[in-house]
C-alpha positions as CSV (number, residue, x, y, z in Angstrom):
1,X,6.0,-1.7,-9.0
2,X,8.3,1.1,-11.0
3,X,8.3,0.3,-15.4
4,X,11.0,-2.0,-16.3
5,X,13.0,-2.0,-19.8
6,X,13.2,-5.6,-21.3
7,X,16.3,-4.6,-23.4
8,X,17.4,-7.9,-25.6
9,X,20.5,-7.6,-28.5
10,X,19.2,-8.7,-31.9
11,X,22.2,-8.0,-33.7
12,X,26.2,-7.8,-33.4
13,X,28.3,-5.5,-32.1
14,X,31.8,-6.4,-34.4
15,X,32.2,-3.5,-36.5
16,X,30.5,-1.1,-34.3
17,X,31.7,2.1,-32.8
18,X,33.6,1.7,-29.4
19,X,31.2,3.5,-27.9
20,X,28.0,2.0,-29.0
21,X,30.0,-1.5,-27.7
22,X,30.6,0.1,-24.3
23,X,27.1,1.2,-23.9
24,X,26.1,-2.7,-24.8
25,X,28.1,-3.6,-22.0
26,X,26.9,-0.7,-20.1
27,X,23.8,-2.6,-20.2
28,X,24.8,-6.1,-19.5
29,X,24.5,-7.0,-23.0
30,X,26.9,-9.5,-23.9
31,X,25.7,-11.5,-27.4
32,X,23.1,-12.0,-29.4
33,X,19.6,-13.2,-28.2
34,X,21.0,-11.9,-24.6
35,X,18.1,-10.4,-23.0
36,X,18.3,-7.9,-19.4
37,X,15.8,-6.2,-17.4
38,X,16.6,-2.4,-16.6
39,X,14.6,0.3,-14.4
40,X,12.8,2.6,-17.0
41,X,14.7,6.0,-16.0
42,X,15.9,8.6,-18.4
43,X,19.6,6.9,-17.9
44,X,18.8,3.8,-19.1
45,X,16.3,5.2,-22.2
46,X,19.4,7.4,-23.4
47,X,21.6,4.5,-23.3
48,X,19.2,2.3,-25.6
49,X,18.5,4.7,-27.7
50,X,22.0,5.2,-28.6
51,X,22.1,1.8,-29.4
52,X,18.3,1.3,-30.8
53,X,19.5,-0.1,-34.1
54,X,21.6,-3.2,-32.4
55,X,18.7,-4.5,-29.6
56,X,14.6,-4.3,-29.3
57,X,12.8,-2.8,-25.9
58,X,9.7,-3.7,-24.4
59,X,8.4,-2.1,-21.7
60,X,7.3,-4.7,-18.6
């Protein structure tokens, strides 16, 4: 079975640059505490760690 990214939003995005709130939704992040499971690919790692300061990531 491939890696999977466990990708969960600890904080808000209100107040946040339009494109770190696209790349939340990007990821099916919607609020707080939301928690998605993405395919660890170089896509996916750029996307989070655009955003690294807003969600936590554990590897599955």
């Amino acid at each position: 079975m491939a890696n999977t990214l466990v990708v969960t939003q600890i904080r808000s995005e209100i107040g946040g640059k339009p494109k770190h709130r696209e790349t939340l939704r990007s990821l099916g992040l919607k609020r707080i505490g939301h928690t998605v499971e993405k395919p660890d690919s170089p896509e996916f790692r750029g996307m989070v760690r655009a955003v690294a300061h807003l969600v936590t990531v554990e590897e599955k």
